[in-house]
C-alpha positions as CSV (number, residue, x, y, z in Angstrom):
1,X,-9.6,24.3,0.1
2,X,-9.0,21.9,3.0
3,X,-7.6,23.2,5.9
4,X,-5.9,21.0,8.1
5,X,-6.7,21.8,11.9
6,X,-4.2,18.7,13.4
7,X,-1.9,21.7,15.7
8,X,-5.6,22.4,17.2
9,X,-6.0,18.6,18.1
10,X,-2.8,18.2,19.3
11,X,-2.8,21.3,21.9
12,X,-6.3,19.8,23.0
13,X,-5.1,16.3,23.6
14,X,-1.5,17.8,25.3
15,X,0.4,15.8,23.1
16,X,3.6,16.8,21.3
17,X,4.8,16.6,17.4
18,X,7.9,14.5,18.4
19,X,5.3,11.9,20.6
20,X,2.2,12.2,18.0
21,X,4.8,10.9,15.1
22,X,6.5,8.1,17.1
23,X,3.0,6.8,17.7
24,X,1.6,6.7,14.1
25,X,5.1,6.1,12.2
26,X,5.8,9.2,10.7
27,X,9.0,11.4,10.5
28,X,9.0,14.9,12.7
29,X,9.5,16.4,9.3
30,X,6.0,15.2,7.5
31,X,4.3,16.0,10.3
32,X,5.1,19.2,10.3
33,X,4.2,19.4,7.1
34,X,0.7,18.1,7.6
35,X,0.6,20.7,10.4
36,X,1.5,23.4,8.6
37,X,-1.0,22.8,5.5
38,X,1.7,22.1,3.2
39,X,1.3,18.0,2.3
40,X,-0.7,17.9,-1.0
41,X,-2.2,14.5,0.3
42,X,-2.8,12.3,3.1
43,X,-2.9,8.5,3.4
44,X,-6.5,7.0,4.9
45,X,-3.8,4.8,7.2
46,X,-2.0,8.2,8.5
47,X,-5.5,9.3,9.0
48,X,-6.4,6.6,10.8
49,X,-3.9,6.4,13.1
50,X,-3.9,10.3,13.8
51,X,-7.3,10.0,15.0
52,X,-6.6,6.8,17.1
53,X,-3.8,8.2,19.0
54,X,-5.8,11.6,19.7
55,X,-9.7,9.9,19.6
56,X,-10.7,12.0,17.2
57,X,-12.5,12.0,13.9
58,X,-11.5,12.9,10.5
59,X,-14.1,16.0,10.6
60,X,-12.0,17.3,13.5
61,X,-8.8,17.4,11.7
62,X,-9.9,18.2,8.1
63,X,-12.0,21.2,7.3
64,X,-13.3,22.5,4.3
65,X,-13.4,26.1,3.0
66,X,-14.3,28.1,0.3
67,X,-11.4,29.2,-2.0
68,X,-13.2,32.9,-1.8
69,X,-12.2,33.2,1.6
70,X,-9.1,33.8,1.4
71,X,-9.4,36.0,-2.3
């Protein structure tokens, strides 16, 4: 399962949802999404740019668990 970690990133970088998805072209409403680990994909380009704006890497926004962890 891939946990998606960008609320933790955002709160370290002091940065809101409404600035973080002016920046990299989103709507409010699929970031949210994203933050709340309901998207079912991601674009490499939305990646990108989410770790631009908050100088990051992927590894800090995407993590990968075990589906037994949560069984």
């Amino acid at each position: 399962m891939i946990i998606v970690n960008l609320d933790v990133m955002m709160a370290k970088r002091k940065i809101s949802s409404g600035e973080l998805s002016e920046k990299i072209g989103i709507t409010p409403a699929n970031l949210s999404i994203l933050k709340k680990n309901k998207g079912k994909a991601i674009r490499f380009s939305t990646l990108d740019k989410i770790c631009d704006v908050l100088k990051c890497t992927p590894g800090d926004i995407l993590e990968y668990r075990e589906d037994n962890e949560y069984k």
